[in-house]
mmCIF file of the C-alpha atoms, coordinates in Angstrom:
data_MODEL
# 
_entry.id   MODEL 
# 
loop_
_atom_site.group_PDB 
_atom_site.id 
_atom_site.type_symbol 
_atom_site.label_atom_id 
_atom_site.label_alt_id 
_atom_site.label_comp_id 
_atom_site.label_asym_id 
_atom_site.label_entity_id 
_atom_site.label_seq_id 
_atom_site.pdbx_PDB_ins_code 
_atom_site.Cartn_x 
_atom_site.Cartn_y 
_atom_site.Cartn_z 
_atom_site.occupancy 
_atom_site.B_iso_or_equiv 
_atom_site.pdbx_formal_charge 
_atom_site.auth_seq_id 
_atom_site.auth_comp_id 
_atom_site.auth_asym_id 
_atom_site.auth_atom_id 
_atom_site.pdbx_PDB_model_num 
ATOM 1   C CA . UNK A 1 1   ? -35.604 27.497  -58.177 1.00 0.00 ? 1   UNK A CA 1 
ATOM 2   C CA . UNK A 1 2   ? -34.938 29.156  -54.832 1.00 0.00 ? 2   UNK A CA 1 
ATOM 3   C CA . UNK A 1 3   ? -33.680 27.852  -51.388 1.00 0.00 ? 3   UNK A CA 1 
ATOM 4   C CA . UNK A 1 4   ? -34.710 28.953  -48.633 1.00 0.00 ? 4   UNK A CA 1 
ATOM 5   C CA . UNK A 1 5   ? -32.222 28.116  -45.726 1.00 0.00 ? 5   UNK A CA 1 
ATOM 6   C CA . UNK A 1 6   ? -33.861 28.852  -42.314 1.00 0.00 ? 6   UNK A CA 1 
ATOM 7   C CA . UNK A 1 7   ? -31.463 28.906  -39.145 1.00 0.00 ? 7   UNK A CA 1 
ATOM 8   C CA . UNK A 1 8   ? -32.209 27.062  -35.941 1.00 0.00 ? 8   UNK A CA 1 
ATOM 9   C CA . UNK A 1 9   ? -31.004 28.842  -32.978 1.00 0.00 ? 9   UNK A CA 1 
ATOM 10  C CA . UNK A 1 10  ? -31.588 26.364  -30.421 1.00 0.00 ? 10  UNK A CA 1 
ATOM 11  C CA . UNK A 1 11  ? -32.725 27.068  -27.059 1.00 0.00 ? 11  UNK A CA 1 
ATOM 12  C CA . UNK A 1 12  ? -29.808 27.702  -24.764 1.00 0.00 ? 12  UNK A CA 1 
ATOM 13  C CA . UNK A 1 13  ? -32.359 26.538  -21.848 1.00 0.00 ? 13  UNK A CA 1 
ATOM 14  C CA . UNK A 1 14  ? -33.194 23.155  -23.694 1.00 0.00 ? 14  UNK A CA 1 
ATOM 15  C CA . UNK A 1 15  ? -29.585 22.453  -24.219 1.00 0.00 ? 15  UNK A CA 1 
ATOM 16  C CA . UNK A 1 16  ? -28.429 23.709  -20.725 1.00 0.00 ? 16  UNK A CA 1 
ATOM 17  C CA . UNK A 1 17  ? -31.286 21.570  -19.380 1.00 0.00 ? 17  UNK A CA 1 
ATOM 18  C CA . UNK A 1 18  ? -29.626 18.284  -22.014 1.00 0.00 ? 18  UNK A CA 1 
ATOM 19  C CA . UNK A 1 19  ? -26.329 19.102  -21.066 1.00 0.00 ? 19  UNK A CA 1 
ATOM 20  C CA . UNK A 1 20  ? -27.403 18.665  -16.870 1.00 0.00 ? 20  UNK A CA 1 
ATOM 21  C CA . UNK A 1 21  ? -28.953 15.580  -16.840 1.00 0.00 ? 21  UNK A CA 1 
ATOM 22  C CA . UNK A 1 22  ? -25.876 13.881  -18.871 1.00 0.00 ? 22  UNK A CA 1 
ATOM 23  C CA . UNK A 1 23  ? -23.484 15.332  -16.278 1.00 0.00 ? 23  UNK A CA 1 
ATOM 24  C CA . UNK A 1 24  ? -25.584 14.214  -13.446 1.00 0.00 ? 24  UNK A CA 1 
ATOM 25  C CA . UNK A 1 25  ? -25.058 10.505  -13.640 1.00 0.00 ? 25  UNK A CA 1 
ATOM 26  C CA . UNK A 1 26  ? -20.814 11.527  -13.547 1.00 0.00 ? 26  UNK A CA 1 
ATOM 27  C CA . UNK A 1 27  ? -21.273 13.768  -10.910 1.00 0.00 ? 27  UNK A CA 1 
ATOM 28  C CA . UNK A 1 28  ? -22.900 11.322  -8.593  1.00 0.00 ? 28  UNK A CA 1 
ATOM 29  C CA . UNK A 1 29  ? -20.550 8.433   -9.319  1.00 0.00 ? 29  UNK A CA 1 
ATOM 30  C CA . UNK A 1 30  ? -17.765 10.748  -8.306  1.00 0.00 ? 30  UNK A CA 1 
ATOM 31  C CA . UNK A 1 31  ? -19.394 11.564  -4.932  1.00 0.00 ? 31  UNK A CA 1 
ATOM 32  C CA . UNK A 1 32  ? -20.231 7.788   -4.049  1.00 0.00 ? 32  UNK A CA 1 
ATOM 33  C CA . UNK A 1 33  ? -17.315 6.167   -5.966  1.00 0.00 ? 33  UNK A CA 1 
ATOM 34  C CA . UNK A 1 34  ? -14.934 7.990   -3.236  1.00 0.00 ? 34  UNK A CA 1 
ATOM 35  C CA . UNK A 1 35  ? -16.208 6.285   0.272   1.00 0.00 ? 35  UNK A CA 1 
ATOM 36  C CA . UNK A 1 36  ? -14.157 3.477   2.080   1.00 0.00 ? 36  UNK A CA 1 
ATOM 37  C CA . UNK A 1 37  ? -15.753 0.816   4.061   1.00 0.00 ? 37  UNK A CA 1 
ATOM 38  C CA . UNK A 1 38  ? -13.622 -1.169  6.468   1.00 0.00 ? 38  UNK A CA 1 
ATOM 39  C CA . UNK A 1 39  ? -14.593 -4.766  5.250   1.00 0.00 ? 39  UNK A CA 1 
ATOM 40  C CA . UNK A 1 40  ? -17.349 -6.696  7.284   1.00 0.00 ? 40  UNK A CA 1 
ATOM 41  C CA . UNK A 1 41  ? -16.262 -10.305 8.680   1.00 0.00 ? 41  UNK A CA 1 
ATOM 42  C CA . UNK A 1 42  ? -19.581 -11.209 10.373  1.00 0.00 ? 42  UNK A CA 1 
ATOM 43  C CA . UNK A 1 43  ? -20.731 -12.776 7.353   1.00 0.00 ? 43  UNK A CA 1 
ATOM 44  C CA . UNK A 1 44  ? -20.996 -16.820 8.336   1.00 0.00 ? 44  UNK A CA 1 
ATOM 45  C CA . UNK A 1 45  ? -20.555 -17.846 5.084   1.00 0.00 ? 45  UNK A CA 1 
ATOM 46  C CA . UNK A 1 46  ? -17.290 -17.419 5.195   1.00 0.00 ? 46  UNK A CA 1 
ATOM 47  C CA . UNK A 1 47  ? -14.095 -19.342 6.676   1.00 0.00 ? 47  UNK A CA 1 
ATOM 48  C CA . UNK A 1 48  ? -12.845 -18.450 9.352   1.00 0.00 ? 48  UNK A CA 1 
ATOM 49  C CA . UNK A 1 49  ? -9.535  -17.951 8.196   1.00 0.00 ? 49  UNK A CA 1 
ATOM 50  C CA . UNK A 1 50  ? -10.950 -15.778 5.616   1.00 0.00 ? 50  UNK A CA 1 
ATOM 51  C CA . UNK A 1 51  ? -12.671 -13.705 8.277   1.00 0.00 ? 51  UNK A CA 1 
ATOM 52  C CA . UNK A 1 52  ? -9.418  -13.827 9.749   1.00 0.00 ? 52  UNK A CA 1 
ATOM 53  C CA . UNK A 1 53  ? -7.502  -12.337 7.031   1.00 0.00 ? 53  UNK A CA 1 
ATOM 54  C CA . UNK A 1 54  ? -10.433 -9.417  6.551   1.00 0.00 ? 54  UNK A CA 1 
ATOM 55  C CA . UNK A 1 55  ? -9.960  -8.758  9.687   1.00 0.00 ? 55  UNK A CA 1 
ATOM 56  C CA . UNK A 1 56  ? -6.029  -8.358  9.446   1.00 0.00 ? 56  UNK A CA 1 
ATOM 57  C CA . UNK A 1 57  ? -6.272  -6.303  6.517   1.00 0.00 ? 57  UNK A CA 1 
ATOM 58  C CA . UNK A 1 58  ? -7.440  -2.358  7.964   1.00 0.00 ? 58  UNK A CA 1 
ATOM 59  C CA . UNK A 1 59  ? -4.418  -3.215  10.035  1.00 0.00 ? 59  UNK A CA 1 
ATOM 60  C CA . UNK A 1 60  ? -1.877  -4.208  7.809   1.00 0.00 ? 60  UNK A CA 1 
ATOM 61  C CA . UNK A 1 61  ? -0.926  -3.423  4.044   1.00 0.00 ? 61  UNK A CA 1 
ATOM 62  C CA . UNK A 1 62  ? -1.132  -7.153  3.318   1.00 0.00 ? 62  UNK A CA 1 
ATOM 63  C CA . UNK A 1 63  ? -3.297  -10.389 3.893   1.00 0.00 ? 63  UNK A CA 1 
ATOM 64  C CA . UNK A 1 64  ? -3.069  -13.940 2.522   1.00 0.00 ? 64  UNK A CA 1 
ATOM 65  C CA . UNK A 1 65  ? -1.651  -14.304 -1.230  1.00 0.00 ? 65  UNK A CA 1 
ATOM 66  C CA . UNK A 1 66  ? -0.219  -10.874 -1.040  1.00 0.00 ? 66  UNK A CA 1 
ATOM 67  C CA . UNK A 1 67  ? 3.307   -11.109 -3.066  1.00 0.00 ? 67  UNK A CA 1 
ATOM 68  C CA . UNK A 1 68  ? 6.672   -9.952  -1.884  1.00 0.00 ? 68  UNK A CA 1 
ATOM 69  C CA . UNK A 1 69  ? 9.818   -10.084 -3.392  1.00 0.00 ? 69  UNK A CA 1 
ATOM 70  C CA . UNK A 1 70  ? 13.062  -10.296 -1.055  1.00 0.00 ? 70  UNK A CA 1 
ATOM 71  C CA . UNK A 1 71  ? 15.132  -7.115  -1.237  1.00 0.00 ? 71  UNK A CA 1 
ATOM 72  C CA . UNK A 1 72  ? 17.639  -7.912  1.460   1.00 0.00 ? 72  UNK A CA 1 
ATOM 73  C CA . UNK A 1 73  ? 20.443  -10.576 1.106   1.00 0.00 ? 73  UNK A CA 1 
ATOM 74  C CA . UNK A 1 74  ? 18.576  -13.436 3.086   1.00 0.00 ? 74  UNK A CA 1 
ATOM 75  C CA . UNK A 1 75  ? 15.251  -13.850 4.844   1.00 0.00 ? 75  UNK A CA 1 
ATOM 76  C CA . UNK A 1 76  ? 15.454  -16.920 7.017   1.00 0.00 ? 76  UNK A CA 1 
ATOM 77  C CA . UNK A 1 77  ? 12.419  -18.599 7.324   1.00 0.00 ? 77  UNK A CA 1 
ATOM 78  C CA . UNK A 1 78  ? 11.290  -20.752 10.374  1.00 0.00 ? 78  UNK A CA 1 
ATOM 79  C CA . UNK A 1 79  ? 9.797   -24.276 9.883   1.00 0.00 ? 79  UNK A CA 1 
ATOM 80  C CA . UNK A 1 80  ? 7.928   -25.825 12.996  1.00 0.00 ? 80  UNK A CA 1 
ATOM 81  C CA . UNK A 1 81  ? 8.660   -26.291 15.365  1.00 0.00 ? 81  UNK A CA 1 
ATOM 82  C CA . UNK A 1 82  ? 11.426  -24.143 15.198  1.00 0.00 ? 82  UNK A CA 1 
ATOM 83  C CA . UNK A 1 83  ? 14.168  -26.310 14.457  1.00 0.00 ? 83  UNK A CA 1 
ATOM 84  C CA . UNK A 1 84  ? 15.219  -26.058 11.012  1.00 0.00 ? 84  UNK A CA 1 
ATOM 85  C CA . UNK A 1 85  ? 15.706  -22.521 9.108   1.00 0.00 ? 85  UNK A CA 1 
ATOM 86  C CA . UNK A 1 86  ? 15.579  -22.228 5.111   1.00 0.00 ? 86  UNK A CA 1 
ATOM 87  C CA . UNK A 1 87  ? 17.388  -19.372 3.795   1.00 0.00 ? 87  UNK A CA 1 
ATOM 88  C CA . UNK A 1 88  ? 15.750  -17.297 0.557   1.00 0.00 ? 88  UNK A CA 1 
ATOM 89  C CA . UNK A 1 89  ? 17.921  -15.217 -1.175  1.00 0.00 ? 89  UNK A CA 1 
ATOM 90  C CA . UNK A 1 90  ? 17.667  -11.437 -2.968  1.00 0.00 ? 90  UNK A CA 1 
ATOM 91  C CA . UNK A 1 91  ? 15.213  -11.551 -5.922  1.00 0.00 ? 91  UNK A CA 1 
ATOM 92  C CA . UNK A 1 92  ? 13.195  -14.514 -4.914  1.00 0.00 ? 92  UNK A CA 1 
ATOM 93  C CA . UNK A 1 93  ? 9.660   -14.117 -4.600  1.00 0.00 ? 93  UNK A CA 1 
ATOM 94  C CA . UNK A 1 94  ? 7.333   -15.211 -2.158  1.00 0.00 ? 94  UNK A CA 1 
ATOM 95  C CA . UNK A 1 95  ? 3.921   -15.292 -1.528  1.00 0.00 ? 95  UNK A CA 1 
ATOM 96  C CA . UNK A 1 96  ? 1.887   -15.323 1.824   1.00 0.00 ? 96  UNK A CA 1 
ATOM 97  C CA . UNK A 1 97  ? 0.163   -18.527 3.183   1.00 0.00 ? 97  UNK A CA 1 
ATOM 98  C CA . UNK A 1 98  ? -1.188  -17.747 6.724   1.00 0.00 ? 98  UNK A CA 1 
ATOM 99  C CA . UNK A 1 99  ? -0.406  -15.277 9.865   1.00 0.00 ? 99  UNK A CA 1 
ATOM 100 C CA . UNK A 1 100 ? -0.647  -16.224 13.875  1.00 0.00 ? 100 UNK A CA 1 
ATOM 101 C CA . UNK A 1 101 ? -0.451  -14.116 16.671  1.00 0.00 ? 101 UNK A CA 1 
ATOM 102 C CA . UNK A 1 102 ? 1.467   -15.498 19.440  1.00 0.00 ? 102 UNK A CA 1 
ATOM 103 C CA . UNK A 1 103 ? 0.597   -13.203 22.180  1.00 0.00 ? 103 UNK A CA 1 
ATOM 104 C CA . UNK A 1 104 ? 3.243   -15.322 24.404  1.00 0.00 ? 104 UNK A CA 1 
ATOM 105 C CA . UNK A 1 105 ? 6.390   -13.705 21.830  1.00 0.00 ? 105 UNK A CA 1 
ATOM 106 C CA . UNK A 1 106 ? 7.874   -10.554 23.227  1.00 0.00 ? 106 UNK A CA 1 
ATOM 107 C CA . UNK A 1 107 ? 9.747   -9.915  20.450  1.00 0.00 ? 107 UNK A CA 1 
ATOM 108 C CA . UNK A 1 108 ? 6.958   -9.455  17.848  1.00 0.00 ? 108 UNK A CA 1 
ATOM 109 C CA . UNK A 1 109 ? 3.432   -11.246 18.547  1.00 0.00 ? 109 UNK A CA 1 
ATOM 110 C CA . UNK A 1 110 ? 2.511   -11.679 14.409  1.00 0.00 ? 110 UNK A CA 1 
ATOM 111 C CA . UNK A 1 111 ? 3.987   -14.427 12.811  1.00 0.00 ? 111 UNK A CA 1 
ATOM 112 C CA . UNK A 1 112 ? 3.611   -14.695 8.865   1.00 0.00 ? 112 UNK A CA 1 
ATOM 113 C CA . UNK A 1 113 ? 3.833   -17.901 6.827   1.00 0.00 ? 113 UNK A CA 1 
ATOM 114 C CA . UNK A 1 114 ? 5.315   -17.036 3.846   1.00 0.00 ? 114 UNK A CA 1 
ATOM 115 C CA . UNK A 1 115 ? 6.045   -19.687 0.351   1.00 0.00 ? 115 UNK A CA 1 
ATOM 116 C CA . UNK A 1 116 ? 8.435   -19.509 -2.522  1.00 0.00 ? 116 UNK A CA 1 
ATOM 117 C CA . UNK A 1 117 ? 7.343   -22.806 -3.635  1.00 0.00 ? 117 UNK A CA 1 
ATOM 118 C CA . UNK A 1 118 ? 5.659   -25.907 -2.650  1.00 0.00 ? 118 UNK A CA 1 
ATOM 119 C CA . UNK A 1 119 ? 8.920   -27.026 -0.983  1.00 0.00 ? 119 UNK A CA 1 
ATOM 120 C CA . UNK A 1 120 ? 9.910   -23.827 0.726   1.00 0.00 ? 120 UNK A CA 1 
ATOM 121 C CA . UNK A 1 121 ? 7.715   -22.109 3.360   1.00 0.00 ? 121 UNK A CA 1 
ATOM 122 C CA . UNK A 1 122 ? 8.190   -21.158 6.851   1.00 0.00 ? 122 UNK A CA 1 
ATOM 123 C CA . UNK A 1 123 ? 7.696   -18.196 9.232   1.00 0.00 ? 123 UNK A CA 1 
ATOM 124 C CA . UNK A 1 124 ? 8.847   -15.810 10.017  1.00 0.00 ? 124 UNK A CA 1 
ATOM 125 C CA . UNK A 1 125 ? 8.069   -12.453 12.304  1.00 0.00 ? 125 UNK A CA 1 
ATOM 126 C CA . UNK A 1 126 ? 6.342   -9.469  10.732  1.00 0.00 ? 126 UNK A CA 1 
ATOM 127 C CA . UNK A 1 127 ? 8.504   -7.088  11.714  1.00 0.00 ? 127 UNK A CA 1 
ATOM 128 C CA . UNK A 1 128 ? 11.679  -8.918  10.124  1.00 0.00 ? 128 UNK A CA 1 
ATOM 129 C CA . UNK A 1 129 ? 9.283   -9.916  6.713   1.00 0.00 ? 129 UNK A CA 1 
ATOM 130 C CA . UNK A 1 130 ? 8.475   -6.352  5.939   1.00 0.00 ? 130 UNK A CA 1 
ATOM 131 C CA . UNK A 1 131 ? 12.309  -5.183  6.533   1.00 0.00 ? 131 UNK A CA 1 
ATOM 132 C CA . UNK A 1 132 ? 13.575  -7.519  4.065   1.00 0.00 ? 132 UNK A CA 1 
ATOM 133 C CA . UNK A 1 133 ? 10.829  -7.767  1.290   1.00 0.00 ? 133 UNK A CA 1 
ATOM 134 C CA . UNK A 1 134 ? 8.718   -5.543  -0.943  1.00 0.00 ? 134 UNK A CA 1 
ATOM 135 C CA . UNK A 1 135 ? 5.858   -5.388  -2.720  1.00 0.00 ? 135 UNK A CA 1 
ATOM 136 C CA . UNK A 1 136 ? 5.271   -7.055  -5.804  1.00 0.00 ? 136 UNK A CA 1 
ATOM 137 C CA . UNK A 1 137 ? 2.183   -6.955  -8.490  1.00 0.00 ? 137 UNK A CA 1 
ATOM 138 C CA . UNK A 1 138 ? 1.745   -10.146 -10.596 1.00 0.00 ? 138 UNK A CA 1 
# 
């Protein structure tokens, strides 16, 4: 009994042609995939302190619940109306809870509202909150 083995070349232009339209798809997800859109706020669906914190965000490196973690000694926070002060210390974290502007402050017009817990939260100026803390991921 003989064999006959016959050898398929294939066509370089089929498989050229294959090997183009699975690329394709990649191609084009690399050259939309890289575009940045500042965020819209005008939807009304949302809060306005959501809108608020959109807003804040092309701005700034941080909005509400972004996390920090204190890297100087102290951070003294502020609790309205400005009378008492609640020290946190090196290593705490906190987490932010809302942002003003206070146009009227000549020092530095954004205020940030920052928490370590439920029984610990104040403000305290931007300027002075991104001196003392970093950036945390949790």
């Amino acid at each position: 009994m003989t064999m006959s083995i016959f050898h398929h070349k294939p066509n370089q232009k089929k498989v050229g042609f294959k090997l183009s339209l699975l690329l394709l798809p990649v191609l084009f997800s690399f050259l939309f995939s890289c575009r940045y859109q500042v965020p819209e706020s005008s939807l009304k669906a949302v809060s306005q302190k959501t809108k608020d914190s959109v807003d804040y965000l092309p701005e700034h490196y941080y909005t509400l619940n972004s996390n920090f973690e204190v890297t100087s000694d102290s951070l003294l926070l502020q609790q309205l109306p400005l009378i008492d002060v609640l020290p946190v210390y090196k290593g705490e974290k906190l987490v932010v809870a809302e942002f003003m502007v206070q146009a009227a402050d000549t020092v530095d017009s954004v205020w940030v509202k920052v928490a370590r817990d439920q029984e610990t939260m104040g403000w305290v100026r931007e300027g002075e909150l991104l001196k003392k803390v970093g950036s945390v991921e949790i």
